[in-house]
C-alpha positions in Angstrom: 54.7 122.0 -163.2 55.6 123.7 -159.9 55.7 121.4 -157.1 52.3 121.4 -155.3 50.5 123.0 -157.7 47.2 121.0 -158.1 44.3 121.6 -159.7 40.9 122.1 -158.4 37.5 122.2 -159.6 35.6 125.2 -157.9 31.3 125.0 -158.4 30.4 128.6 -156.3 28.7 131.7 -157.2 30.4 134.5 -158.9 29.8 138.1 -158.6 31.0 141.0 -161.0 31.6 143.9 -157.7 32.8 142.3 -154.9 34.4 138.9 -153.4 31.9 136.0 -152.6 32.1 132.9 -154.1 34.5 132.2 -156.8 35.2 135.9 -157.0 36.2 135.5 -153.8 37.9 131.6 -153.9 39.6 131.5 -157.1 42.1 134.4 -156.5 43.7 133.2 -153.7 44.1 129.7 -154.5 45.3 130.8 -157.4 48.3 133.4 -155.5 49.4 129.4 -153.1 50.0 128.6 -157.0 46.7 126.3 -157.6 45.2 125.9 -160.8 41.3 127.0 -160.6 38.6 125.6 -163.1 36.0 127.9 -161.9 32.5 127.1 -162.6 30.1 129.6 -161.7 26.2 128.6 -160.8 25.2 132.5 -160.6 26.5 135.7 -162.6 24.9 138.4 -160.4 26.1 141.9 -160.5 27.0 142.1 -156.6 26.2 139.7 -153.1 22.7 139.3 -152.1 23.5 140.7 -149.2 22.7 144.5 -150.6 19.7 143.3 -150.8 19.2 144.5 -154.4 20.9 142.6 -157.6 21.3 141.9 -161.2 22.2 139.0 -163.5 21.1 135.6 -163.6 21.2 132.0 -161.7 22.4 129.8 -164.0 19.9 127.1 -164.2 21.3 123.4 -163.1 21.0 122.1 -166.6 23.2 124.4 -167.6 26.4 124.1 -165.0 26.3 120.5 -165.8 26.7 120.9 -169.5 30.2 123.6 -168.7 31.0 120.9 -166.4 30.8 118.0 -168.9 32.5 120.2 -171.2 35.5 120.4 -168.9 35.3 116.3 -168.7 35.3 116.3 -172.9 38.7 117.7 -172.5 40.1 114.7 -171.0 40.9 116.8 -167.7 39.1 115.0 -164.8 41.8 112.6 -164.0 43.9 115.4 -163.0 41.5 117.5 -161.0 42.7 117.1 -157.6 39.9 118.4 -155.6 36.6 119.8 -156.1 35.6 122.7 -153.8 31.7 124.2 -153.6 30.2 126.9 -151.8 26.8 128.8 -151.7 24.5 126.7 -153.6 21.9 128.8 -154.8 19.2 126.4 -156.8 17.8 123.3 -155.4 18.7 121.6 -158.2 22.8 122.6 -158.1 23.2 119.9 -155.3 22.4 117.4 -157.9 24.8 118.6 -160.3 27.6 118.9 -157.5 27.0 115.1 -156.8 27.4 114.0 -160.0 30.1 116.1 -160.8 31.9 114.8 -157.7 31.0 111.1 -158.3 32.6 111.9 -162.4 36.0 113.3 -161.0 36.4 110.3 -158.1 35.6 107.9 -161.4 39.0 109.3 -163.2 40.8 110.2 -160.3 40.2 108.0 -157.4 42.5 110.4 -155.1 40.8 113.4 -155.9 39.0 115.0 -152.6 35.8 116.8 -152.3 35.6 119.8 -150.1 32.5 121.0 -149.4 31.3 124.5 -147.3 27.4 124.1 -146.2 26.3 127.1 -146.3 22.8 128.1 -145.2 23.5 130.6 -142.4 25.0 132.0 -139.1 24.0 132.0 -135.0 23.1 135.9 -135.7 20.9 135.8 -138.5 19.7 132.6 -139.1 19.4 130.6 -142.2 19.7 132.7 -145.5 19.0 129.9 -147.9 16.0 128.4 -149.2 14.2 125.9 -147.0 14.9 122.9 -149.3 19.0 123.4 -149.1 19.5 122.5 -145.7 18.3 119.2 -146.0 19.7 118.6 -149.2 22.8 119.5 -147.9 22.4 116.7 -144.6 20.7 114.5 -146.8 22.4 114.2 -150.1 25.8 116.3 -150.0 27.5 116.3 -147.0 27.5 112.5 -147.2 29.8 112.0 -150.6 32.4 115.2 -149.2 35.8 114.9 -147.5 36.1 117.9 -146.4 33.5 119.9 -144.5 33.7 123.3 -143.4 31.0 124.5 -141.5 30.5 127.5 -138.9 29.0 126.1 -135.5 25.5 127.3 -136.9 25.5 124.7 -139.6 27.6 122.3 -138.0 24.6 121.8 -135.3 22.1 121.7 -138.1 23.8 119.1 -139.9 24.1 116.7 -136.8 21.2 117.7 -134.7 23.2 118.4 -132.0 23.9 121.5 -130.2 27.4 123.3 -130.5 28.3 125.5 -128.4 30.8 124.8 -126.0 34.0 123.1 -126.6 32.7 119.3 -125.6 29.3 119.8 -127.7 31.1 121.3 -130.7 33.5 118.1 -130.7 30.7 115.8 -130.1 29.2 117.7 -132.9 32.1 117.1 -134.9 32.6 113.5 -134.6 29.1 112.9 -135.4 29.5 115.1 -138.5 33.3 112.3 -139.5 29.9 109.6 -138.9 27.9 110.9 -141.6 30.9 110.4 -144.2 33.7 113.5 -143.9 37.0 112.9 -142.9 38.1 116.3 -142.4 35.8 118.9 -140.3 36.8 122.1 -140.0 34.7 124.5 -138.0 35.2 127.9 -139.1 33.6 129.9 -135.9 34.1 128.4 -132.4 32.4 130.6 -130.6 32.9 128.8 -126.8 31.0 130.6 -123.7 34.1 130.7 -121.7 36.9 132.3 -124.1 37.8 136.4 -124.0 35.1 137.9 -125.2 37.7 139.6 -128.2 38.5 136.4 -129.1 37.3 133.7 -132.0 38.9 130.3 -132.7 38.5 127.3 -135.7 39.0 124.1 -135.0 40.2 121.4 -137.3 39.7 117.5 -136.8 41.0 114.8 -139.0 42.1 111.4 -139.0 45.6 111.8 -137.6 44.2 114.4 -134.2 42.4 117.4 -133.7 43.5 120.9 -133.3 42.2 124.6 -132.6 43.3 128.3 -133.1 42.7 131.2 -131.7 43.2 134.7 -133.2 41.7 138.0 -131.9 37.9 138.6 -132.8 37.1 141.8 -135.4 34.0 143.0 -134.5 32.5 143.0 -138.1 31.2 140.6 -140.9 32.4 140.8 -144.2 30.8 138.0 -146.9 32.6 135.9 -149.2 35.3 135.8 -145.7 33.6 132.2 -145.3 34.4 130.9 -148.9 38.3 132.3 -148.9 38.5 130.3 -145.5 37.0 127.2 -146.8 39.1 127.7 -150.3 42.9 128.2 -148.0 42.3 125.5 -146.2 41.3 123.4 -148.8 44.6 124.4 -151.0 47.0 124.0 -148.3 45.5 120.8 -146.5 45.7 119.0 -150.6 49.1 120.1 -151.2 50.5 118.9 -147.7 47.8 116.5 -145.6 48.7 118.6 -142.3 45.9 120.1 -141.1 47.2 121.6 -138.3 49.8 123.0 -140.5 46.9 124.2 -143.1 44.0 125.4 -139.9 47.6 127.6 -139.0 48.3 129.3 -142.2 44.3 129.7 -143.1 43.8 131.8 -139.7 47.1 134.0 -140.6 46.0 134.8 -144.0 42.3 135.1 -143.2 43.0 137.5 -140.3 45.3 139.5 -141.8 43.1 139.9 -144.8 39.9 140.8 -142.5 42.0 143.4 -140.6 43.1 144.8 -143.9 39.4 145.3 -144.6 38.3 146.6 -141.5 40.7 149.3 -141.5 39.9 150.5 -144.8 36.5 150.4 -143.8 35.5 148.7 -147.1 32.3 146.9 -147.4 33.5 144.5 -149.7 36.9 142.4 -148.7 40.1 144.0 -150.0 40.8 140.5 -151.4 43.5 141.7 -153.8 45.7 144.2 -151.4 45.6 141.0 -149.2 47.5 139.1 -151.6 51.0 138.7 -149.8 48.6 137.3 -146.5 48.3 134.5 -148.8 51.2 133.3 -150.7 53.0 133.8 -147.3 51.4 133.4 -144.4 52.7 135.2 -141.0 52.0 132.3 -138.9 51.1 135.1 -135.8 48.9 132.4 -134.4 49.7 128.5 -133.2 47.8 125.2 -133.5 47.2 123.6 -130.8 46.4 119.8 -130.1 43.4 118.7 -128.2 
């Protein structure tokens, strides 16, 4: 076995055209040399975000059964972290939980890393009504790792994030409800340079935040390869600093790549040398 390789348990979405999801997660994690047991709650034929689709939501019952499948096979005691996304039935927070609660029974050490998904600051919540809650309520609670953008990271606390004091206020009440490790994937602060975007990581050992110049475009599934970088490199080494750094570089890099191919769907696979070495064009920097 390679040294750092671990092995993670992925619950997301998966599309055939496109990168969102695990179609957007797995491939990267798998290029820093991870092994990926992807689990898939949706098979649809592209994002939602066209706004037309095919293909089915796989009901609850049935992610459960491929995930107590994978614990048949003796494996769960060497599943290092479990990593969800986009949870598209009401009823996949159940399965999440429980699949969480079954790894940490075999493998006490194993993390749980979990992006919250339900919207942005520009458009709102674009989840069901009953996921938000679920998410505060029942989820959020039994993770690690969160990874929320400063939309969901205020609706998970209650509290409003927008400058730098509220979003760390924010974020300390969001280590109360159980997390150890918040990272906030779009600071948005009133007073930066306008061209300008940061993240900001807080864990036991400090808190830190990057800055890296703003592309004036959305791309989706550039959420879930954040969340799934950062999760990789903060397992295999505990530095988050270390892992916020290398997570910008790659995700920049790859979002530039995109944006000057003017490609509506992320040129994941082009980007491939972003991730297995990251530039490191940007620094971490304490708070």
């Amino acid at each position: 076995m390679m040294y750092g390789m671990k092995n993670i348990l992925s619950i997301q979405s998966a599309v055939a055209y496109g990168h969102v999801g695990n179609s957007a997660a797995v491939f990267p994690l798998q290029r820093l040399g991870h092994e990926v047991l992807p689990v898939n709650t949706v098979n649809y034929s592209n994002h939602t975000g066209y706004g037309a689709w095919r293909g089915p939501m796989i009901p609850a019952p049935d992610v459960a059964e491929v995930i107590k499948g994978i614990g048949e096979r003796g494996v769960f005691g060497e599943i290092d972290a479990i990593l969800s996304g986009y949870q598209g039935g009401d009823e996949i927070a159940g399965v999440i939980v429980d699949a969480v609660a079954a790894v940490k029974a075999e493998n006490p050490n194993a993390v749980y890393a979990c992006d919250p998904v339900m919207g942005n600051a520009k458009s709102g919540c674009h989840v069901s009504d009953n996921i938000p809650p679920l998410l505060r309520d029942k989820v959020v609670p039994v993770a690690d790792i969160i990874t929320p953008n400063q939309f969901e990271l205020g609706y998970l606390t209650g509290l409003e994030a927008g400058d730098l004091d509220s979003t760390l206020k924010a974020v300390d009440a969001a280590k109360a409800m159980g997390p150890q490790t918040v990272l906030v994937t779009s600071v948005l602060r009133p007073d930066r340079d306008e061209n300008t975007i940061e993240m900001l990581v807080s864990d036991p050992k400090g808190t830190w935040i990057i800055q890296t110049p703003h592309i004036p475009f959305k791309r989706n599934g550039s959420g879930d390869v954040t969340a799934a970088l950062f999760t990789g490199h903060y397992i295999e080494s505990g530095d988050a600093a270390d892992a916020l750094a290398k997570t910008a570089s790659s995700v920049f890099d790859l979002l530039e790549l995109t944006h000057e191919a003017d490609s509506r769907e992320l040129k994941l696979v082009e980007a491939q040398e972003f991730y297995a070495n990251p530039r490191m064009q940007f620094t971490a920097r304490a708070l």
